[in-house]
ChimeraX commands (.cxc) that place a marker at each C-alpha (Angstrom):
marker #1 position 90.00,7.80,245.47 radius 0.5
marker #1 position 87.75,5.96,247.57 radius 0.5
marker #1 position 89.70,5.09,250.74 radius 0.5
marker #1 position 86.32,2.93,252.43 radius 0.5
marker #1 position 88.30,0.03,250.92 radius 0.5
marker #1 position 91.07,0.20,253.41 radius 0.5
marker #1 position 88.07,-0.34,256.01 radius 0.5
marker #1 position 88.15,-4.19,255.55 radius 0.5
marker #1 position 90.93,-5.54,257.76 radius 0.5
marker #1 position 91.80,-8.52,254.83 radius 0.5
marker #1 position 92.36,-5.77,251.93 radius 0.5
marker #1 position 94.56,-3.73,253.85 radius 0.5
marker #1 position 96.73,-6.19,255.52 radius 0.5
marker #1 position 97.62,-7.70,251.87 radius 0.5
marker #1 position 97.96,-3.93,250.42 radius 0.5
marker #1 position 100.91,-3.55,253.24 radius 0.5
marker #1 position 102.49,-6.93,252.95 radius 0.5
marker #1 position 102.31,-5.75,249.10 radius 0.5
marker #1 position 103.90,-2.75,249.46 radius 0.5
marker #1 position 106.41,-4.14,252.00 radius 0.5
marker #1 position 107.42,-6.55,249.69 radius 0.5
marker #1 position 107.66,-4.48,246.84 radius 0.5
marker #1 position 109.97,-2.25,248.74 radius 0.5
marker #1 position 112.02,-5.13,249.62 radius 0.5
marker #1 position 112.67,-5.97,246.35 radius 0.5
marker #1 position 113.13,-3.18,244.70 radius 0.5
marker #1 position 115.69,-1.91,247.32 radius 0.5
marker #1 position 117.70,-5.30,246.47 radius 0.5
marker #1 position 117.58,-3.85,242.88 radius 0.5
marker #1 position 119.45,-0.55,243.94 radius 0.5
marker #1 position 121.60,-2.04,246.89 radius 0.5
marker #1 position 122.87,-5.54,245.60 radius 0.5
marker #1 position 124.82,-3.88,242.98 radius 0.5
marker #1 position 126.26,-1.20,245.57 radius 0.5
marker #1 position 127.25,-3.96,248.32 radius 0.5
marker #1 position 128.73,-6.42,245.44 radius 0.5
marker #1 position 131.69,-3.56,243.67 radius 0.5
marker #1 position 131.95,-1.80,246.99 radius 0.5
marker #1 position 132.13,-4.43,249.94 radius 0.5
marker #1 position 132.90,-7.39,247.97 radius 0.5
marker #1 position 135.31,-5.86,245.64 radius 0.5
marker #1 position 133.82,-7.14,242.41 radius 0.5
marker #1 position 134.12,-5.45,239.11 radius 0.5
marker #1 position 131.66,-3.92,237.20 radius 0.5
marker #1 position 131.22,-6.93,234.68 radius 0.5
marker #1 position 131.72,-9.36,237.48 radius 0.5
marker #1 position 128.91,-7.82,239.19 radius 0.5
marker #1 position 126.92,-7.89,236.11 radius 0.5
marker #1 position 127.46,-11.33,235.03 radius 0.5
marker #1 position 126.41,-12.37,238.76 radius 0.5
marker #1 position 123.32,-10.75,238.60 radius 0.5
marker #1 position 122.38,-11.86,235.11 radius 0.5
marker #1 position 122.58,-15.39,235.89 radius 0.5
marker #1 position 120.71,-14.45,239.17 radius 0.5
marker #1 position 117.77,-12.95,236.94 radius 0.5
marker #1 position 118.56,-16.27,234.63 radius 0.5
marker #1 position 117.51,-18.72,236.79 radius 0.5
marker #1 position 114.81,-16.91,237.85 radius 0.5
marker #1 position 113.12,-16.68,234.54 radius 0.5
marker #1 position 113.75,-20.40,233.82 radius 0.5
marker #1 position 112.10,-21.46,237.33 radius 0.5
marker #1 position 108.67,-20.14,236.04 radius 0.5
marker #1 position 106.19,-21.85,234.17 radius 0.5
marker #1 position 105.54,-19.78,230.93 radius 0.5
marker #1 position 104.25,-20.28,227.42 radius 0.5
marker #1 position 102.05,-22.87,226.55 radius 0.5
marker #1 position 103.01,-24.93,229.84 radius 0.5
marker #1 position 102.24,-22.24,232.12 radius 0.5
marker #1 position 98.54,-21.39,231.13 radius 0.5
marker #1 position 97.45,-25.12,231.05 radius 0.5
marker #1 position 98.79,-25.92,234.61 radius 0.5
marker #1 position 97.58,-22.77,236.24 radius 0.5
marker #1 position 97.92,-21.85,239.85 radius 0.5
marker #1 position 97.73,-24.58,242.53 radius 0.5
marker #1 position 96.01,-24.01,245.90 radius 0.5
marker #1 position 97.70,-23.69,248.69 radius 0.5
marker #1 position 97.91,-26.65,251.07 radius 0.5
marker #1 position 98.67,-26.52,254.66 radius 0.5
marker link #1:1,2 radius 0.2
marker link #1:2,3 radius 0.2
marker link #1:3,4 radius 0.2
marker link #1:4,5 radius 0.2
marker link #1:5,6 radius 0.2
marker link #1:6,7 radius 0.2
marker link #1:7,8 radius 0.2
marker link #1:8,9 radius 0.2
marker link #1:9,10 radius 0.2
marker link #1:10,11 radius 0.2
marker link #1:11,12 radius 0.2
marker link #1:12,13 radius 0.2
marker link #1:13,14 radius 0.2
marker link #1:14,15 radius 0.2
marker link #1:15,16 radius 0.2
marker link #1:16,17 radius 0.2
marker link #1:17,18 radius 0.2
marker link #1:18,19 radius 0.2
marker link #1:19,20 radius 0.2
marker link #1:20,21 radius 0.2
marker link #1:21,22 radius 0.2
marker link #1:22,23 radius 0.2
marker link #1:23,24 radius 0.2
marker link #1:24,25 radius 0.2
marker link #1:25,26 radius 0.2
marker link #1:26,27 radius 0.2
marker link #1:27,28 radius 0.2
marker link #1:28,29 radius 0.2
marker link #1:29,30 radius 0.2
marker link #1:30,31 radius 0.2
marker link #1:31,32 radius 0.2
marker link #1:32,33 radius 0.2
marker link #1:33,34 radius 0.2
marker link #1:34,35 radius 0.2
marker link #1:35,36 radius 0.2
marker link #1:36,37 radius 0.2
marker link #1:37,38 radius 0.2
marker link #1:38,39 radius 0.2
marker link #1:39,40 radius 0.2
marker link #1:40,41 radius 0.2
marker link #1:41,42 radius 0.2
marker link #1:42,43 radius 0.2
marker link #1:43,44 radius 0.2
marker link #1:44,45 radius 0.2
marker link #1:45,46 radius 0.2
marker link #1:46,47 radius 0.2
marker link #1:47,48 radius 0.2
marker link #1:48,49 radius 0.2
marker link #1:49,50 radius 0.2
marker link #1:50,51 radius 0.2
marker link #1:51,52 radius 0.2
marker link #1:52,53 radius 0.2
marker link #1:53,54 radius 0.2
marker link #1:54,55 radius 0.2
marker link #1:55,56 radius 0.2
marker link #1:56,57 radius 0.2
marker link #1:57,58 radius 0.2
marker link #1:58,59 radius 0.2
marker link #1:59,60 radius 0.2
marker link #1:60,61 radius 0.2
marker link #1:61,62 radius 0.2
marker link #1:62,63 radius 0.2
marker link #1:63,64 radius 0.2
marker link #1:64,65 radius 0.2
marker link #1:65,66 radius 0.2
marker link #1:66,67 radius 0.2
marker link #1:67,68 radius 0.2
marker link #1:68,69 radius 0.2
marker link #1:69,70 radius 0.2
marker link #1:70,71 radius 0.2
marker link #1:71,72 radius 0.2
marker link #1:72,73 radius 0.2
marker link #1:73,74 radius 0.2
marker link #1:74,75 radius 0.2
marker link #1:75,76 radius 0.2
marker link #1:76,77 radius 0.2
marker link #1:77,78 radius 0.2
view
């Protein structure tokens, strides 16, 4: 693997914030279910049902289909 890449500041600062917020998420993945039956006292279903509609809402907040490859991305404004 060329590592030369990592020599432009731009490309590595978005391959850590990447990687930091990949970690973040997928250590929500393993620890909401752990802090939801142990410190909240939920059940196992409970705690299922919670995150499904979670993971619900998610997927219907996004653009997909037809809809989603005519609109596109939008720029960001500032």
């Amino acid at each position: 693997m060329d590592l030369r890449t990592l020599k432009h500041r731009n490309f590595t600062v978005s391959l850590v914030l990447m990687s930091a917020g990949f970690m973040a998420f997928l250590g929500s993945m393993i620890l909401l279910p752990l802090y939801l039956q142990d410190l909240r006292g939920l059940s196992e279903p409970a705690d299922r049902s919670a995150r499904h509609a979670r993971w619900s809402g998610d997927g219907s907040a996004r653009p997909a289909g037809r809809q989603g490859s005519t609109t596109g991305s939008a720029p960001v404004r500032s």
